[in-house]
C-alpha positions in Angstrom: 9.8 -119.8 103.3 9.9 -118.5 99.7 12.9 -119.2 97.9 13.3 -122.9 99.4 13.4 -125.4 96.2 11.2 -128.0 96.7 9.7 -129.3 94.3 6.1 -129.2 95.9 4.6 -126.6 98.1 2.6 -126.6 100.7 -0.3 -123.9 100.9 -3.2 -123.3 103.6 -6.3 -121.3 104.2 -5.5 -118.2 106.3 -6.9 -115.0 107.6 -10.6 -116.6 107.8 -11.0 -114.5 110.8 -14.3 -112.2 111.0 -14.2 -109.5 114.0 -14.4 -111.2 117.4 -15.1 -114.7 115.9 -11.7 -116.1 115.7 -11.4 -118.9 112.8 -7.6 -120.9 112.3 -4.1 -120.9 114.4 -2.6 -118.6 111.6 0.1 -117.4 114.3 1.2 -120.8 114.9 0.3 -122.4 111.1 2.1 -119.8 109.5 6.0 -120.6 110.0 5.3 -124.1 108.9 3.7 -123.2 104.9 4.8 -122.0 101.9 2.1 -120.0 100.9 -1.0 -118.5 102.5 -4.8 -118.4 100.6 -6.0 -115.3 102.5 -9.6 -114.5 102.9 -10.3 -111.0 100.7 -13.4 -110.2 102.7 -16.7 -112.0 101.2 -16.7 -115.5 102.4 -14.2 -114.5 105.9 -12.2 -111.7 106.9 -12.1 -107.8 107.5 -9.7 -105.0 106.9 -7.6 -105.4 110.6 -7.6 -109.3 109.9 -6.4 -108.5 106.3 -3.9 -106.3 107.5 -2.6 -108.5 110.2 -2.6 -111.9 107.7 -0.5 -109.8 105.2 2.4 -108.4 107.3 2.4 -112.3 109.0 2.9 -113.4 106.0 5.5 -111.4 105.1 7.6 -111.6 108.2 7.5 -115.5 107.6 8.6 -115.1 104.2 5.8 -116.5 102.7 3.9 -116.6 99.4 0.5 -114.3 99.6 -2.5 -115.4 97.8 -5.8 -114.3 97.3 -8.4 -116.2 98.1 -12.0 -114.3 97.3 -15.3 -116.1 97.0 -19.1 -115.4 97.0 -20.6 -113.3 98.9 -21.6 -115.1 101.9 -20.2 -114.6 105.3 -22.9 -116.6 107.0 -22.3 -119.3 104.7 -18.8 -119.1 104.6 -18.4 -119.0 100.7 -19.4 -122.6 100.5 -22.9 -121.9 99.3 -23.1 -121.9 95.7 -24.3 -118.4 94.2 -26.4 -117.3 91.3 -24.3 -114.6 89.6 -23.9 -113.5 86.3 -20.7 -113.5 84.6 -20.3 -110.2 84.5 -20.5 -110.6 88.8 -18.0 -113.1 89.2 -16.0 -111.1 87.2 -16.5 -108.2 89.4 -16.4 -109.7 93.2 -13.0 -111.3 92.0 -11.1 -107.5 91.1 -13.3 -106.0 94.0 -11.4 -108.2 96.4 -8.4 -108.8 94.6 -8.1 -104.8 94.9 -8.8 -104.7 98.3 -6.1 -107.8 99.5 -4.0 -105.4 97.2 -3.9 -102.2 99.0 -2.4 -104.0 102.2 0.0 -106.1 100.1 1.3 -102.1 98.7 1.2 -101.0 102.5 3.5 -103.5 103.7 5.8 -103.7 100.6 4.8 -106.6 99.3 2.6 -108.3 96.3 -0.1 -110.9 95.5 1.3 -113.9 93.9 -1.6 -116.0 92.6 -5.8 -116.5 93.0 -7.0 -119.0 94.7 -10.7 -119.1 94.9 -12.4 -120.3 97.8 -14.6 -122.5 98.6 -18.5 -122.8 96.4 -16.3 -120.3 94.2 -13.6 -123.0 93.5 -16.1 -125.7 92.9 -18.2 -124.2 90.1 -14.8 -122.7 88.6 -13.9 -126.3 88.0 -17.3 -127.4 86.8 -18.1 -124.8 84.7 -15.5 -123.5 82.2 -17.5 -120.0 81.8 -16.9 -119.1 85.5 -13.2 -119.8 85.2 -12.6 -117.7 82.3 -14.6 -114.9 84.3 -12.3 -115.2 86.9 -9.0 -115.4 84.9 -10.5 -112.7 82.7 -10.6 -110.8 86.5 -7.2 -111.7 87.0 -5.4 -111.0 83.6 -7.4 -107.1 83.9 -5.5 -106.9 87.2 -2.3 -108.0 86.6 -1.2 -111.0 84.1 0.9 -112.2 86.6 -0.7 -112.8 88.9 -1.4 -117.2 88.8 -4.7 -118.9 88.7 -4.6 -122.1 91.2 -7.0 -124.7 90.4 -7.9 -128.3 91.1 -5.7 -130.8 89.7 -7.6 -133.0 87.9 -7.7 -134.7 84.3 -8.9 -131.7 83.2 -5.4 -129.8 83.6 -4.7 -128.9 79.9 -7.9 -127.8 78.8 -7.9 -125.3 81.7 -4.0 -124.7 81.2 -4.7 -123.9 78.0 -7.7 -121.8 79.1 -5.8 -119.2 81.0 -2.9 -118.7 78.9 -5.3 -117.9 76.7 -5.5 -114.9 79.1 -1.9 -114.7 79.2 -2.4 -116.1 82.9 -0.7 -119.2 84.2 -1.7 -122.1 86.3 -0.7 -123.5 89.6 -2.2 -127.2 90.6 -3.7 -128.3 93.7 -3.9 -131.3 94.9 -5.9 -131.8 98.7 -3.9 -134.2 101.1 -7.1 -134.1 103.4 -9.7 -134.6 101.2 -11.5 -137.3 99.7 -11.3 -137.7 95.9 -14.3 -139.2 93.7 -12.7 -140.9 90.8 -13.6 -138.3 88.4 -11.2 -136.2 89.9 -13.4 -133.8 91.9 -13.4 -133.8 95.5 -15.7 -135.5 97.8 -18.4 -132.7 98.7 -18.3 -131.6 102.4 -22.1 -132.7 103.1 -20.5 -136.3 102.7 -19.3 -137.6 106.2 -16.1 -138.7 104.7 -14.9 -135.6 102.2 -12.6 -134.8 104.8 -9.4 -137.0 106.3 -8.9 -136.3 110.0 -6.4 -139.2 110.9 -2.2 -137.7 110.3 -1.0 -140.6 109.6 -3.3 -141.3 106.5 -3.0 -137.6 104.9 0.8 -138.0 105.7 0.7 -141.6 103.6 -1.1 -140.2 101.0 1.1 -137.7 100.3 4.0 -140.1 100.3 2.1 -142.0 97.7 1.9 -138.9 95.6 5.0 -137.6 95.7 6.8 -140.9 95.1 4.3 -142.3 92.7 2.1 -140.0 91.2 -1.2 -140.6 92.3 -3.7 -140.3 94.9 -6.1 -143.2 95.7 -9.5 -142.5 95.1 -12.7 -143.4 97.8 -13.5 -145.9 95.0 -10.2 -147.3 95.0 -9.4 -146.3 92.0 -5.2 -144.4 91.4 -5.9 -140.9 90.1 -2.9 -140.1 88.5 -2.3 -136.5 89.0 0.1 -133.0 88.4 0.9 -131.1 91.4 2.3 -127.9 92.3 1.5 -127.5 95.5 -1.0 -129.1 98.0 -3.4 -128.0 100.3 -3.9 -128.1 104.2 -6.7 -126.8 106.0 -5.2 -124.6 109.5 -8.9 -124.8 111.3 -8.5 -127.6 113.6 -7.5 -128.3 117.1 -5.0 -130.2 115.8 -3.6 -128.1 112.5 -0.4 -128.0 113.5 0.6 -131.2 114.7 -0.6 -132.1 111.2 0.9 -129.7 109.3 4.4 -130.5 111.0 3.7 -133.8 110.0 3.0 -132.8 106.2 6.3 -130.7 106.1 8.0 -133.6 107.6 6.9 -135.5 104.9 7.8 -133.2 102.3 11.3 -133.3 103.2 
């Protein structure tokens, strides 16, 4: 669906299949999204998933991403790493290469980084791991976009990676809870995560007309947003994300 002019779009987690163990509906997700996060191989996927999640993507016309993390399939990237700089440097051009060579195979190109998971979360609490990973990004290919979390921290970070000559994309989660510092409610939390359609599908509306997203404190988080983010690995992902689009619209 590239090319479509909203104003907002609407971007999902994809290819976090591992072999035999089957992770997402991306077959069914995939006509309904703007762009697609794809696993790189550390945290999810392998080279046939890769190569499959790339040539869906491009025969739905949509917007391919990279999505690498740590190290840690059995954790699924969300497990926080010890790594030196100089490491996070280096696992984000390891798998931005490898997403890279099936994006050339299939004639087509990675648009932005979006890292996953424990990854994301300690880019956006320590300013030293994001300027690894933009530093990753800018050796690759300056432009190639960073997506972060959107969060009253958006110009320091803005002004971060164009520092890099690398520009910024901002995320906002419809089905997350946010603490009213702006960072997300962590997933050991029983309520980080909004199952009910209707209530993702009213936040967004609240958003997108008024600016801000309400906050589990009850506090309006006023916030810039590029795109926002749905997770496809549910029994019910795409009843949700139809109702998202619908939304959009």
């Amino acid at each position: 669906m590239q090319g479509n002019e909203m104003a907002i779009r609407l971007n999902c987690d994809m290819g976090e299949s591992f072999g035999i163990w089957k992770m997402g509906l991306d077959e069914q997700v995939m006509p309904y999204i703007d762009m697609a996060n794809l696993a790189c191989g550390f945290h999810a996927s392998d080279a046939v998933t890769m190569n499959k999640s790339v040539a869906l993507a491009k025969e739905n016309n949509v917007t391919i991403g990279a999505h690498p993390g740590y190290q840690d399939l059995v954790g699924f990237g969300r497990r926080s790493m010890t790594c030196s700089l100089e490491e996070i440097k280096s696992i984000v051009l390891y798998q931005l290469g490898a997403l890279n060579a099936f994006c050339r195979a299939h004639g087509t190109a990675i648009s932005y980084v979006k890292p996953h998971g424990a990854l994301y979360n300690d880019m956006m609490r320590d300013e030293n791991i994001f300027k690894a990973i933009v530093s990753a990004i800018a050796s690759f290919d300056k432009n190639i976009k960073v997506m972060i979390l959107s969060s009253p921290k958006n110009e320091a970070y803005k002004h971060t990676a164009l520092l890099y000559g690398v520009n910024v994309i901002f995320e906002v989660f419809a089905d997350r809870n946010y603490n009213d510092d702006g960072t997300l409610v962590a997933r050991s939390r029983p309520n980080a995560v909004i199952h009910d359609e209707l209530e993702v599908a009213q936040r967004l509306a609240t958003l997108t007309e008024k600016g801000y997203i309400v906050t589990i404190g009850g506090q309006k988080l006023v916030m810039a947003v590029d795109t926002i983010c749905v997770h496809g690995d549910n029994e019910k992902a795409l009843e949700f994300i139809k109702i998202l689009r619908k939304a959009m619209y």
